[in-house]
C-alpha positions as CSV (number, residue, x, y, z in Angstrom):
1,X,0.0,0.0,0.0
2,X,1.6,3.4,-0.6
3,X,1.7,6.0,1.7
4,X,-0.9,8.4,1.1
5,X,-0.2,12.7,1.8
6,X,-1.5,16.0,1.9
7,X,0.2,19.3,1.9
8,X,-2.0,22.5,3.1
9,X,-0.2,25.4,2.1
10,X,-2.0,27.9,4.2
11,X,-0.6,30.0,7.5
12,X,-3.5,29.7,9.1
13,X,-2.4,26.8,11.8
14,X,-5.7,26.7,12.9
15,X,-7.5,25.8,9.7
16,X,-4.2,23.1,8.6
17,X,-5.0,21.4,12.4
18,X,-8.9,21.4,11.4
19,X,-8.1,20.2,8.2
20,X,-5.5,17.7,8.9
21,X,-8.3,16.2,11.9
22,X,-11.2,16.0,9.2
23,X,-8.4,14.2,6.6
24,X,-7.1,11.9,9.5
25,X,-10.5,11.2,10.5
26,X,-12.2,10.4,7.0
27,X,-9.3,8.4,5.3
28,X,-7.5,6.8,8.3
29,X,-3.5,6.6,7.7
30,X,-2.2,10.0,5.5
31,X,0.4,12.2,6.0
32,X,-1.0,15.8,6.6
33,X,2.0,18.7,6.5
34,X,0.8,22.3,7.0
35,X,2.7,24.7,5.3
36,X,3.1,27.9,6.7
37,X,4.7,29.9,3.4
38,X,3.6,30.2,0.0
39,X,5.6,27.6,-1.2
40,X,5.1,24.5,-3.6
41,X,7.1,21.7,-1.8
42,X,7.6,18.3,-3.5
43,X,6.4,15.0,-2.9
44,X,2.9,15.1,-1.5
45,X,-0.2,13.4,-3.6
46,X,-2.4,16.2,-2.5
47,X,-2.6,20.1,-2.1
48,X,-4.3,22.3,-1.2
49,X,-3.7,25.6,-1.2
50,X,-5.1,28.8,0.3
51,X,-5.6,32.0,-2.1
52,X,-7.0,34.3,0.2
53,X,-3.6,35.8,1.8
54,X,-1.5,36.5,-1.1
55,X,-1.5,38.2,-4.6
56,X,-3.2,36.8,-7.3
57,X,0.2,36.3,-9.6
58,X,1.5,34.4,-6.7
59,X,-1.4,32.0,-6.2
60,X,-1.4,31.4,-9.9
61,X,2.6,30.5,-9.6
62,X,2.4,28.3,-6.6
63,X,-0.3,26.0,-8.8
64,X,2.0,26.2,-11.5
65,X,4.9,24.9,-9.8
66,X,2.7,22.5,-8.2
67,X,1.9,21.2,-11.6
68,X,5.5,21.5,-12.8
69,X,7.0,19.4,-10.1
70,X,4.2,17.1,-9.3
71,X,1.9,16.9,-12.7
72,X,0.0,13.6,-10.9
73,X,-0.9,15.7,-8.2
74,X,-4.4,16.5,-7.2
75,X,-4.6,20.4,-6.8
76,X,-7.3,22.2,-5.0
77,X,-8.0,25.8,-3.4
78,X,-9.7,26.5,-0.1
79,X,-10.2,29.9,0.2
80,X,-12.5,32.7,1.9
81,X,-13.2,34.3,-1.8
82,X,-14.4,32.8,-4.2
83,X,-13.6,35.4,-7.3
84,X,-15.1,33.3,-10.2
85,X,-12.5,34.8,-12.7
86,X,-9.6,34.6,-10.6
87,X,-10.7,31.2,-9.6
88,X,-11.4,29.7,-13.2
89,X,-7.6,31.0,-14.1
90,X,-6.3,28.8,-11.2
91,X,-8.8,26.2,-12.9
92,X,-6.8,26.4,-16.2
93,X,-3.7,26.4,-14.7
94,X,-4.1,22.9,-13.2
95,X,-6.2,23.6,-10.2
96,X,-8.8,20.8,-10.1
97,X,-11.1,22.8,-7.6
98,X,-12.3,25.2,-5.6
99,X,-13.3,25.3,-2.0
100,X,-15.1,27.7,0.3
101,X,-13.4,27.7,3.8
102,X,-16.8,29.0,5.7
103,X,-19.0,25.6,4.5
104,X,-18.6,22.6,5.8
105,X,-20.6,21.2,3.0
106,X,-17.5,22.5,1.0
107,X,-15.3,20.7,3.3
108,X,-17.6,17.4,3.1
109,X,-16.8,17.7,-1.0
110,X,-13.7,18.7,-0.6
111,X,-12.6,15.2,1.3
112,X,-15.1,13.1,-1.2
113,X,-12.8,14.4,-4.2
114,X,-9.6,13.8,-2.3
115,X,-10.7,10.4,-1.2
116,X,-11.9,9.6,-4.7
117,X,-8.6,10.7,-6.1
118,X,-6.5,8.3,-3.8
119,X,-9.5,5.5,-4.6
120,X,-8.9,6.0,-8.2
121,X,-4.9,6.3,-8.1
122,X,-4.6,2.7,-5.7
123,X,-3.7,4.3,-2.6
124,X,-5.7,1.6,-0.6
125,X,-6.6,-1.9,-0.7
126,X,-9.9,-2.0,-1.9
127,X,-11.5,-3.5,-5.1
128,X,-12.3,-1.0,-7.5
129,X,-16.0,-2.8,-8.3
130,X,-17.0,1.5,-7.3
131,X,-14.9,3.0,-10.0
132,X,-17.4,4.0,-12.2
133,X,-19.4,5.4,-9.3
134,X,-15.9,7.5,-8.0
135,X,-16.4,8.9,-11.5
136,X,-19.5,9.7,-11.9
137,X,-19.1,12.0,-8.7
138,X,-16.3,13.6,-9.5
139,X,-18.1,14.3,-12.4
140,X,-20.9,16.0,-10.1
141,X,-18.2,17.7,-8.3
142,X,-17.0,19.3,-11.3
143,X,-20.2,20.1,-12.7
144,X,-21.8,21.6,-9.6
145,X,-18.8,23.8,-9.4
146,X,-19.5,24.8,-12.9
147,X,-22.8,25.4,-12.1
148,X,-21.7,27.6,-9.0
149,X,-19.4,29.7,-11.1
150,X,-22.3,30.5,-13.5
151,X,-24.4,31.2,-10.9
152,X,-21.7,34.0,-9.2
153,X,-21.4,35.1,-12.6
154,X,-25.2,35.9,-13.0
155,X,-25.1,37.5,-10.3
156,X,-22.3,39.9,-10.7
157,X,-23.7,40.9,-13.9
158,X,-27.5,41.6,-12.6
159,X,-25.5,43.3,-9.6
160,X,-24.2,45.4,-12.7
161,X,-27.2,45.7,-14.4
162,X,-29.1,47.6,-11.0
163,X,-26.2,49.9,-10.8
164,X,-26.1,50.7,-14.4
């Protein structure tokens, strides 16, 4: 079995502990290292990385580096904002999604993407008689997020449209 991890790039120790309980607690034996800088260090299966703190260039270039030195990686964003043009950027770069860090419905998807991404790359023992069903919700996880961004988009431009 290999040793599944998680790196939370965040320097918010209080959210990493949170995060590393919820991880610990939903998929048993992972490695969990918060990461206080804005850094992309190497060898983890898992990121996830907070955009709320820094500038926009330098969330875009921690994904990217992300991507550059682990491409197999799973790459998501918890953050307080969820900007949907900022945030479909980091989606194009290699980001594979987007998290609100005031829901813990967000937090509950979050973990059932991560979980499906170590089911679907053999990090654990089980048969894989569930694959197609890992799919088809990551497929709903993608979609709904889609769905979400339209929906923030709509609303920015009626927002528009009554100031206009």
């Amino acid at each position: 079995m290999k040793h599944r991890s998680v790196a939370i790039v965040d320097d918010d120790a209080l959210v990493c502990a949170l995060l590393e309980r919820s991880l610990q607690a939903r998929l048993g034996d992972v490695h969990v290292a918060g990461i206080p800088e804005p850094v992309a260090p190497a060898g983890f299966d898992v990121y996830i990385v907070d955009t709320q703190r820094h500038c926009e260039i330098q969330n875009q270039d921690i994904v990217t580096r992300i991507q550059a030195i682990a491409p197999q990686s799973l790459v998501l964003v918890y953050t307080e904002s969820l900007d949907p043009g900022y945030l479909r950027k980091l989606l194009m770069q290699g980001c594979e999604g987007a998290f609100h860090k005031g829901s813990f419905e967000e937090v509950r998807a979050m973990l059932d993407l991560i979980e499906a991404y170590f089911v679907g790359n053999q990090y654990n023992d089980e048969s894989f008689d569930s694959f197609g069903g890992t799919v088809r919700a990551i497929y709903s996880l993608v979609r709904e997020w889609n769905l979400r961004i339209s929906a923030a988009e709509n609303d920015v431009s009626q927002t528009h449209n009554d100031v206009s």
